[in-house]
C-alpha positions in Angstrom: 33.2 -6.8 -56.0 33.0 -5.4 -59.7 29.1 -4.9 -59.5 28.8 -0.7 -60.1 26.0 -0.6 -57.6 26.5 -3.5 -55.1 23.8 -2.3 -52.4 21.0 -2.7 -54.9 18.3 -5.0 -55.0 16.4 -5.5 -58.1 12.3 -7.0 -58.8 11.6 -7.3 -62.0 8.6 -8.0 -64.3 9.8 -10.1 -67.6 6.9 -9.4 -70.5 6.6 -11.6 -73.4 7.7 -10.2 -76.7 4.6 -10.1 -78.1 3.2 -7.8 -75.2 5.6 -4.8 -77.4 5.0 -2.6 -80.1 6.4 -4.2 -83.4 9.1 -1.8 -83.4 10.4 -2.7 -79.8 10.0 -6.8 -80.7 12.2 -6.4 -83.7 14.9 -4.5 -81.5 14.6 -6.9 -78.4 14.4 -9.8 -80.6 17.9 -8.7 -81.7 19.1 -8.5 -78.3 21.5 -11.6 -77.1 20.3 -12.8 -73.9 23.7 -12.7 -71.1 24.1 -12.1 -67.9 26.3 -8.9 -68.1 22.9 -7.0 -68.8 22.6 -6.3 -65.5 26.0 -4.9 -64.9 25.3 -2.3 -68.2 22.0 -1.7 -66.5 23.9 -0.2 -63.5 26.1 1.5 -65.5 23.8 3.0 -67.6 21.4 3.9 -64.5 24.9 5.4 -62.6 24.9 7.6 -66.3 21.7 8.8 -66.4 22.0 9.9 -62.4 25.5 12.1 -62.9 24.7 13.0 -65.7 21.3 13.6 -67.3 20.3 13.6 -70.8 17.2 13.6 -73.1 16.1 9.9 -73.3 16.0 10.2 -77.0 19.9 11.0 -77.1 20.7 7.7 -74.6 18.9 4.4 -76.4 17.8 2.3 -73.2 18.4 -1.7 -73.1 17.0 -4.6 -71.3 17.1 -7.7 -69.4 16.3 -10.8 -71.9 14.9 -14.3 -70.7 14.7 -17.0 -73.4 12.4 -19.7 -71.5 11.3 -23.1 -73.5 11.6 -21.3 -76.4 9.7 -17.7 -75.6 11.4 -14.7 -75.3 10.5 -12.3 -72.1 11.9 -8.7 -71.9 12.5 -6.5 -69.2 13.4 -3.0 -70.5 15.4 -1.0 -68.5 13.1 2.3 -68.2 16.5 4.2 -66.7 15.4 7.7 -68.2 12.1 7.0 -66.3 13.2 5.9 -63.2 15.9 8.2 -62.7 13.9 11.6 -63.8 11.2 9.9 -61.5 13.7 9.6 -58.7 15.5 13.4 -59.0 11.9 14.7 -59.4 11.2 12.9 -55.9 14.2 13.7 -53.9 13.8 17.3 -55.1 10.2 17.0 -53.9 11.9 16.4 -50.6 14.0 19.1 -50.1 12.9 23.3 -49.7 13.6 25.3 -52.7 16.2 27.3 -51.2 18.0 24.2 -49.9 17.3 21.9 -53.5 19.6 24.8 -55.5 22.5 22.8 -53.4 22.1 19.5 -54.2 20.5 19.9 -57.8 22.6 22.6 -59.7 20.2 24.7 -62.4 21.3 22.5 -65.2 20.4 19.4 -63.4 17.1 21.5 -62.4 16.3 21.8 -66.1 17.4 18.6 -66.9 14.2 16.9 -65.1 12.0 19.7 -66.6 13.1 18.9 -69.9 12.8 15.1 -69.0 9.6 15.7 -67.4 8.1 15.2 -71.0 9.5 11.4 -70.6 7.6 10.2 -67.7 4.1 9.7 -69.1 1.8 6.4 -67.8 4.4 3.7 -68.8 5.4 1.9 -66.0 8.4 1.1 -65.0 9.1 -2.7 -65.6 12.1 -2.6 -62.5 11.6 -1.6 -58.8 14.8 -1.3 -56.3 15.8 -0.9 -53.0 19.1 -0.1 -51.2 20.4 -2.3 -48.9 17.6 -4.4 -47.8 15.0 -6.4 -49.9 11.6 -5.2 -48.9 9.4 -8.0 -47.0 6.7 -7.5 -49.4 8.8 -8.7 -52.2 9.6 -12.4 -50.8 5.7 -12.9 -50.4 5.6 -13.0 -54.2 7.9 -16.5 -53.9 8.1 -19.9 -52.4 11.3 -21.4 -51.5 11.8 -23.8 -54.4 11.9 -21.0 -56.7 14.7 -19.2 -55.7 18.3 -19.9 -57.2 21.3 -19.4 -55.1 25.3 -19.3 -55.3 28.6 -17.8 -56.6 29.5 -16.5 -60.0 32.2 -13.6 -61.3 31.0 -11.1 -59.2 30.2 -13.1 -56.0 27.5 -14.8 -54.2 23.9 -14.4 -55.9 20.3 -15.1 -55.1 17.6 -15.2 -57.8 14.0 -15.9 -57.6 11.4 -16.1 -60.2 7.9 -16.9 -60.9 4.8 -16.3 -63.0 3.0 -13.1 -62.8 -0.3 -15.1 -62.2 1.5 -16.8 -58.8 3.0 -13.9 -57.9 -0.3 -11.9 -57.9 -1.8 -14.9 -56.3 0.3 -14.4 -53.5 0.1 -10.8 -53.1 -3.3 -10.4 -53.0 -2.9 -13.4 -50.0 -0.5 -11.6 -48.5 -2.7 -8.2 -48.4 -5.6 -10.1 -47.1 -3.5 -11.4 -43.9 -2.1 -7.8 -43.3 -5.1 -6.2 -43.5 -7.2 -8.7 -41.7 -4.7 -8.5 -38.9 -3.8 -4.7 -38.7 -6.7 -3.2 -41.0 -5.8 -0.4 -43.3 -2.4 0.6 -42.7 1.1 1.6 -44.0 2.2 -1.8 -44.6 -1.4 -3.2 -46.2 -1.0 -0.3 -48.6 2.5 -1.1 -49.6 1.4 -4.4 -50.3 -1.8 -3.1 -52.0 0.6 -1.1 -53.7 2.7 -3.7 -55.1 -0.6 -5.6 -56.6 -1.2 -2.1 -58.5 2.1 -2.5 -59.9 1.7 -5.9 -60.7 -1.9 -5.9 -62.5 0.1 -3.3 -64.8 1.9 -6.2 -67.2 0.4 -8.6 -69.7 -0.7 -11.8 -67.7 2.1 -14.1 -69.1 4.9 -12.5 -67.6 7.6 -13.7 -65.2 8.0 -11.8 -62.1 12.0 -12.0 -61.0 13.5 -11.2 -57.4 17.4 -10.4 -57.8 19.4 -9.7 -54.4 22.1 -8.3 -56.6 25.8 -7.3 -54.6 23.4 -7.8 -51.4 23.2 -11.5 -51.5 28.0 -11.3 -50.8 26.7 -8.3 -47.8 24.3 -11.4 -46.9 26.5 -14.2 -46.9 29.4 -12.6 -44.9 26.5 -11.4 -42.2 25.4 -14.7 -42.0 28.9 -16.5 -41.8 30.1 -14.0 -39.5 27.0 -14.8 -37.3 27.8 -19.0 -37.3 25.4 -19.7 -40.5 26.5 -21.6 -43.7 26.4 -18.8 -45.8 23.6 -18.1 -48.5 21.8 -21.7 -47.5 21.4 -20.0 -43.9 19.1 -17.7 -45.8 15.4 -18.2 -44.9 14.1 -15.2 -45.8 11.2 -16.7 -47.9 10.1 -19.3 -45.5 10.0 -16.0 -42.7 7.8 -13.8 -44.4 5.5 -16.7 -45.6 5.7 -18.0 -42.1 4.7 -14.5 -40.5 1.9 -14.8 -43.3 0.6 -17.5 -42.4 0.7 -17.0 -38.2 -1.4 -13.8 -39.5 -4.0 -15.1 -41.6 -4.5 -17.8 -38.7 -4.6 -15.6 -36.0 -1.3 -17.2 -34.5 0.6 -13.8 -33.6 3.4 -15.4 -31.9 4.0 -17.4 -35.4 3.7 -14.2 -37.5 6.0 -12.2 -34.6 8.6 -15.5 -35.3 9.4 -14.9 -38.9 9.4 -11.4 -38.8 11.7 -11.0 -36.1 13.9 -13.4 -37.8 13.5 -11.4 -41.2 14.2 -8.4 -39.5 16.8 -9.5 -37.6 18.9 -10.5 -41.1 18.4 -7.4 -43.3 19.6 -5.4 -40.2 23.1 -6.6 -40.4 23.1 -6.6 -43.8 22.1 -2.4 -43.6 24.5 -2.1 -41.1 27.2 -2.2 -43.8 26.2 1.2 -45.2 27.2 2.8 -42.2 30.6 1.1 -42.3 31.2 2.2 -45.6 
């Protein structure tokens, strides 16, 4: 598996071109669209983690979608999200513990790059070895693209913005209707914040990345035909559903099935 980070799933918000500043659409519109953008993405990201620099010094790239003739962009943000994610996982840890994981020169690092994470919003979210429930609600099965290229098995799914919204804001009225005001509604609620944040033509992608091989040799191992065994979709909009209808046993189905799959895929961390 060549993939730098192969226990990474990806969701991604694609904005039209004309939803930049005129200096970023001249530099994206110079961009070749390819698939090995997400494999620099990695890189880049694996960069900015060992070693952090001033995002001014480090020019970021970006995913590029060329649909029916419009041009959708999906900048990296790596400065952002990595400062955001040291600044976290500092946050985490007591100050006379932090001085062990984060050296002083990585400490000043993400004061420096403080200055960097102002109200832009990230256009990428990720998760380590499991796709987050709340993501598949954003897509129906016929959306979702599946099988094998250079670096292994793959699963993409994409939509509109205006769907995906659609069927977040469903998804946190069955949640909360069920279960009231909770972890799991406010994730959800959550994800709607994040959404509302992009210009109303955009495409919202799902990208399993090196998960989707973890994935299909779980589901072979278990007697399933690989990535078409996959109904994670069709689970979380079937636990949906049993919840908006009041059917419990329907909405305990898909989840336990769900569930159920993403826990062998996790358990390869641990055999790592």
């Amino acid at each position: 598996m060549s993939q730098p980070t192969p226990y990474v799933a990806s969701l991604r918000v694609f904005e039209p071109l004309a939803a930049f500043d005129p200096a970023d659409q001249l530099r994206w519109q110079a961009i070749t669209a390819n698939d090995n953008s997400r494999e620099s993405e990695q890189i880049a990201a694996l960069r900015r983690a060992i070693a952090p620099a001033p995002t001014g010094l480090t020019p970021d790239g970006a995913h590029i979608l060329d649909i029916d003739g419009a041009r959708y962009v999906c900048p990296w943000s790596t400065a952002t999200r990595c400062w955001a994610a040291l600044e976290d996982f500092r946050q985490t840890l007591p100050t006379s513990v932090s001085i062990y994981f984060l050296p002083e020169e990585i400490e000043d690092a993400i004061a420096q790059g403080s200055q960097f994470l102002d109200d832009r919003i990230p256009h990428i979210l990720t998760e380590t070895w499991i796709v987050p429930p709340r993501w598949f609600s954003l897509f129906i099965p016929n959306e979702r693209v599946r099988g094998h290229n250079d670096n292994g098995a793959f699963t993409v799914l994409r939509t509109s913005i205006a769907q995906a919204k659609m069927r977040c804001e469903m998804a946190h009225t069955a949640v909360n209707s069920a279960f009231g005001d909770g972890p799991v509604a406010a994730e959800i609620e959550d994800l709607g914040d994040w959404l509302d944040a992009f210009h109303p033509q955009s495409m919202v992608e799902l990208d399993y990345g090196g998960l989707a091989t973890y994935l299909e040799s779980s589901l072979v191992a278990s007697g399933e035909p690989g990535l078409d065994g996959d109904t994670s979709v069709e689970d979380v909009l079937s636990s949906i559903a049993g919840l908006a209808s009041g059917d419990g046993a329907l909405a305990g189905r898909g989840y336990e099935r769900l569930v159920t799959r993403w826990r062998r895929v996790a358990a390869f961390e641990q055999a790592m």
